[in-house]
Kinemage of the C-alpha trace (Angstrom):
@kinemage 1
@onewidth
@group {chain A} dominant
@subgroup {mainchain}
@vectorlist {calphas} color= white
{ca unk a 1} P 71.884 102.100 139.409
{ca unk a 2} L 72.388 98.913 137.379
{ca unk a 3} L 69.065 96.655 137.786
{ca unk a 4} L 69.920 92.843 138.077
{ca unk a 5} L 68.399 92.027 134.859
{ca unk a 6} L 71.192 94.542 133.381
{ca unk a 7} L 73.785 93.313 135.104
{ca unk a 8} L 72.849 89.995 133.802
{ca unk a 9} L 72.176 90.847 130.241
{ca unk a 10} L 76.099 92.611 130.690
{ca unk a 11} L 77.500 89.505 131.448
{ca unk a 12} L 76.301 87.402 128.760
{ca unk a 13} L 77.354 89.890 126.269
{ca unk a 14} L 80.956 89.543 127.942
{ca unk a 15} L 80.724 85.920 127.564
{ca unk a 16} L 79.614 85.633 124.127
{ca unk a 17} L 81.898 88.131 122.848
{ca unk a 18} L 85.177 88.812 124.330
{ca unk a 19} L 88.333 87.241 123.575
{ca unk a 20} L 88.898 87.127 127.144
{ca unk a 21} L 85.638 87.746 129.510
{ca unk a 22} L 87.953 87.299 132.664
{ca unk a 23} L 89.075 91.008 131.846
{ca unk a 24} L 85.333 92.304 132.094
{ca unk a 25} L 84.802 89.981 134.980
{ca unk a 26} L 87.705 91.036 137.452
{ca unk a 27} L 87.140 94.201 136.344
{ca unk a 28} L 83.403 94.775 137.013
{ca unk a 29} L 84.188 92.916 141.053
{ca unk a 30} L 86.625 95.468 141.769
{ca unk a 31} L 85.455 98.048 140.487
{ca unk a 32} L 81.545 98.304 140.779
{ca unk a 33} L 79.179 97.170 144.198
{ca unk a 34} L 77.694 93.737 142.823
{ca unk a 35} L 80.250 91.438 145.017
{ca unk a 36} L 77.595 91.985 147.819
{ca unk a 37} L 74.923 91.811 145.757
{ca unk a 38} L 72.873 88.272 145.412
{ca unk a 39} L 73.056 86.605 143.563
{ca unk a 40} L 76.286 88.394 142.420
{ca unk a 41} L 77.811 87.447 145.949
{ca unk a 42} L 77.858 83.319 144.759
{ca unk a 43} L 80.801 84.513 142.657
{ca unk a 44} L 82.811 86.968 144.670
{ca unk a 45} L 83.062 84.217 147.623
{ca unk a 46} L 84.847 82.151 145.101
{ca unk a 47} L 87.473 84.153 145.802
{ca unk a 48} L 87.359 82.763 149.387
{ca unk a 49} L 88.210 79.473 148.493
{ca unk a 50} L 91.724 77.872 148.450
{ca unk a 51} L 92.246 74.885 146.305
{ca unk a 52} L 95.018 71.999 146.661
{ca unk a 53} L 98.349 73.407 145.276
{ca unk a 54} L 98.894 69.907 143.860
{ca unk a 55} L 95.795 69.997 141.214
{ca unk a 56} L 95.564 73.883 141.207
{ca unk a 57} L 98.461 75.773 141.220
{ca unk a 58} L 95.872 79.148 139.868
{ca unk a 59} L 95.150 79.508 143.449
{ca unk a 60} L 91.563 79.753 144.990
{ca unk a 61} L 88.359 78.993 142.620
{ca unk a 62} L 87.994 82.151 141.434
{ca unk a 63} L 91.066 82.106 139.427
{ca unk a 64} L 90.359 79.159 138.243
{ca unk a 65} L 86.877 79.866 137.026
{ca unk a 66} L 88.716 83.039 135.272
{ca unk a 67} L 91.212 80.832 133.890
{ca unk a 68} L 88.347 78.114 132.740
{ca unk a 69} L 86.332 81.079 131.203
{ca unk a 70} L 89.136 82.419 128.768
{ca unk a 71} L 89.792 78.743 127.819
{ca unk a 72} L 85.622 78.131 126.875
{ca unk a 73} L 85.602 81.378 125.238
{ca unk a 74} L 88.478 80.233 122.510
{ca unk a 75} L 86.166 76.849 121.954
{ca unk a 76} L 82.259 77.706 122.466
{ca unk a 77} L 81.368 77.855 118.571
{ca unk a 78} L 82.363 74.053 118.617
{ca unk a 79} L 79.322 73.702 121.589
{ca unk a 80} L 75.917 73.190 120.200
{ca unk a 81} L 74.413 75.918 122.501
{ca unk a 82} L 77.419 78.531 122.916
{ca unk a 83} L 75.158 80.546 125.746
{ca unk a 84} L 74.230 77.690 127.945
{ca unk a 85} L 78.021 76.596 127.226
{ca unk a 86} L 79.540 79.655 128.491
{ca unk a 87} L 77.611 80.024 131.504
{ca unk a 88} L 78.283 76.646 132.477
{ca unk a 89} L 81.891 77.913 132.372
{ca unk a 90} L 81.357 80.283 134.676
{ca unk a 91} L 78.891 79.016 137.537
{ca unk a 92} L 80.228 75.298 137.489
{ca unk a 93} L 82.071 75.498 140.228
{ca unk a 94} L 80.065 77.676 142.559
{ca unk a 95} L 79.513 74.272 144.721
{ca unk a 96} L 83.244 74.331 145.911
{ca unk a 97} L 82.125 77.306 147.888
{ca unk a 98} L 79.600 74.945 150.759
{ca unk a 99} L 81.652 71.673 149.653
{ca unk a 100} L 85.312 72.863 150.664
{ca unk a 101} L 86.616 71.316 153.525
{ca unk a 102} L 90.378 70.506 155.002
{ca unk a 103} L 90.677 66.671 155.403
{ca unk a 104} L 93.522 65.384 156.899
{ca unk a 105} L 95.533 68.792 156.040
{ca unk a 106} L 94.245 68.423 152.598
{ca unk a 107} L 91.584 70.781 150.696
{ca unk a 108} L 88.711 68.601 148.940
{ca unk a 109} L 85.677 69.416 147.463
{ca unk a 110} L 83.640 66.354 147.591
{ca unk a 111} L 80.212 66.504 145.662
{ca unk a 112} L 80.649 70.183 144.727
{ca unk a 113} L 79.093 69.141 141.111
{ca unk a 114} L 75.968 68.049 143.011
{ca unk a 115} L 76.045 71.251 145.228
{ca unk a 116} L 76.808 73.396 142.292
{ca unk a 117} L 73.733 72.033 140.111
{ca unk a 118} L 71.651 73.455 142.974
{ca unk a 119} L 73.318 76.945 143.031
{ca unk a 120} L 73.429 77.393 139.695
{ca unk a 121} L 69.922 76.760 139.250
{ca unk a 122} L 69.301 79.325 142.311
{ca unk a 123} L 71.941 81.876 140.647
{ca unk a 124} L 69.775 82.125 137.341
{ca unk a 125} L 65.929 81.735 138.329
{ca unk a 126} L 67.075 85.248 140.284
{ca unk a 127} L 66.422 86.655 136.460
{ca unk a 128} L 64.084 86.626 133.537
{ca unk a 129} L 65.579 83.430 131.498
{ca unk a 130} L 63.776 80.441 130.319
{ca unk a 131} L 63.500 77.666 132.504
{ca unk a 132} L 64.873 75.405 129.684
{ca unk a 133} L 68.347 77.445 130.024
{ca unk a 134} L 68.656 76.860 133.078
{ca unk a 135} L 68.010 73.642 133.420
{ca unk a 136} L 70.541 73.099 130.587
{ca unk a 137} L 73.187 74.922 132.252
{ca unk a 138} L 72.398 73.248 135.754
{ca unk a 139} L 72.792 69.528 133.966
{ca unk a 140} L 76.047 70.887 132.717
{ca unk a 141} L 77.546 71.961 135.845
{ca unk a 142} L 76.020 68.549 137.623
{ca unk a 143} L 78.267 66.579 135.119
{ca unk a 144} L 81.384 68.116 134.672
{ca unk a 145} L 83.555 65.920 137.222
{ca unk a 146} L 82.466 62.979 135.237
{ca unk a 147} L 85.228 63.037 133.034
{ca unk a 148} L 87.637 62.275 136.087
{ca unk a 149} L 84.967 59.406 136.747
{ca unk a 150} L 84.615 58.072 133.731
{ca unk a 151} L 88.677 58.044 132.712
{ca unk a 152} L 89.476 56.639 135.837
{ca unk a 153} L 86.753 53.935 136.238
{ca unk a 154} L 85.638 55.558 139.618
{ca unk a 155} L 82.420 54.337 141.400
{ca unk a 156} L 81.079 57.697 140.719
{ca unk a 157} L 80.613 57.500 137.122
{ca unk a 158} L 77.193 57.279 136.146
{ca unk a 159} L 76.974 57.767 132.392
{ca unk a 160} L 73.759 56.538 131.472
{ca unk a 161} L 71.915 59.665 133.592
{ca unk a 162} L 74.644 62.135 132.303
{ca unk a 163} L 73.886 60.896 129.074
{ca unk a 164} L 69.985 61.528 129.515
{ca unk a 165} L 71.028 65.174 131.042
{ca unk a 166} L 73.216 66.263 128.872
{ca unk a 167} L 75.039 66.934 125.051
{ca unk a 168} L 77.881 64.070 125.033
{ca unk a 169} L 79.879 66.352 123.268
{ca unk a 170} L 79.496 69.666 124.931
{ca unk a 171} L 80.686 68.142 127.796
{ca unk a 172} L 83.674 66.802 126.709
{ca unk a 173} L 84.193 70.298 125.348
{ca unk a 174} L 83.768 72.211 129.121
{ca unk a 175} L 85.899 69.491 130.432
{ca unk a 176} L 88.814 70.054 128.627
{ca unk a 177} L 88.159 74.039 129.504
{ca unk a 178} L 88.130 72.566 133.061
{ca unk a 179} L 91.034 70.432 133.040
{ca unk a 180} L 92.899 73.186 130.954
{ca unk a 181} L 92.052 76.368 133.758
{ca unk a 182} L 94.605 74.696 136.218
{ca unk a 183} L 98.178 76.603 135.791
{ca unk a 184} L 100.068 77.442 133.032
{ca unk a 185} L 98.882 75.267 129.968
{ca unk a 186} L 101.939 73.790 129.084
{ca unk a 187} L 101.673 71.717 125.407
{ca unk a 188} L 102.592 68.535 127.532
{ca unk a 189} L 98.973 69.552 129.785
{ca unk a 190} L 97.260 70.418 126.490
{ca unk a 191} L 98.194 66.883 124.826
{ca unk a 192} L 97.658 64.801 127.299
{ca unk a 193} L 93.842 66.412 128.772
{ca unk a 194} L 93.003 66.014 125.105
{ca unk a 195} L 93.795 62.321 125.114
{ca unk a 196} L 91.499 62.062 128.754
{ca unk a 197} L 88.902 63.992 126.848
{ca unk a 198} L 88.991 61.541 124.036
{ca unk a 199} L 89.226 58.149 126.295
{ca unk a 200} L 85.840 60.177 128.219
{ca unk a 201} L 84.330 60.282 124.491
{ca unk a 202} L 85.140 56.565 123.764
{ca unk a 203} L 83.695 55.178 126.977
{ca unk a 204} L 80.777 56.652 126.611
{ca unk a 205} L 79.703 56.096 123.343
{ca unk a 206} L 81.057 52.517 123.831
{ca unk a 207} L 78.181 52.656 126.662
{ca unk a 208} L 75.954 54.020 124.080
{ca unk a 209} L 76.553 51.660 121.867
């Protein structure tokens, strides 16, 4: 039987070297008995949760994260740390899973990048990785709503901490994987996310200075 540290050491060769890790990851849910394994089980209830139509046609998080995966794959040798970059990809939005709720007949997921910095962090210290990793890939998935923050001059923007967390640039980098794992990526959808990312790049390093 796989041991966890396996299973982990599996994964990251998926991520760091398939064209497509969704593939390995559907794959390896269906097929072998991790989905009911912790920490293994954080990712299998993704499946679980819907999403609003309107902002992800995918379907639940799951698909998304697949979808969000592929996309960081094609860009992670632009990151500065490709391994903290791709598992960002793939944990960031395990905080949908407690955050989820039906408002009003609508599906949010209010503060799931606070929630998911937590469960990330609880996802990796199951196995034998620096503490420096994870604390870079827990910053990472803390941040990653900040680029609808930031854009949209939201009272949740708080660059000046996300700027002390995290790489300016890597971020702007798993947004755009983010914004890009929604649907069918249509060159309309590609063009204008890539002008958001760049207005999210401006503001901050106008706040910079």
């Amino acid at each position: 039987m796989d041991t966890l540290q396996n299973i982990f050491k599996d994964f990251e060769n998926h991520l760091m070297s398939d064209e497509k890790p969704s593939h390995y990851f559907n794959k390896i849910f269906k097929e072998k008995n991790i989905s009911h394994q912790y920490p293994f089980t954080m990712l299998n209830n993704l499946k679980k949760v819907d999403q609003s139509p309107k902002h992800h046609p995918e379907g639940n998080v799951w698909n998304h994260t697949m979808l969000v995966v592929d996309r960081a794959a094609m860009k992670k040798e632009k990151s500065s740390n490709p391994k903290v970059f791709m598992w960002s990809a793939l944990l960031h939005d395990l905080g949908k899973v407690p955050a989820t709720k039906v408002r009003k007949g609508r599906i949010t997921a209010y503060d799931h990048d606070k929630f998911g910095e937590k469960l990330s962090r609880d996802f990796l210290t199951v196995f034998d990785v620096e503490e420096d990793f994870i604390h870079r890939v827990s910053k990472m998935v803390r941040w990653h709503m900040q680029i609808l923050f930031v854009v949209k001059d939201l009272p949740y923007a708080d660059i000046e901490k996300m700027l002390n967390d995290i790489h300016l640039e890597d971020m702007a980098l798993l947004s755009l994987c983010d914004r890009l794992g929604r649907g069918p990526a249509t060159e309309e959808k590609v063009t204008l996310e890539e002008k958001n990312v760049e207005m999210f790049l401006q503001k901050c390093r106008a706040f910079k200075g």
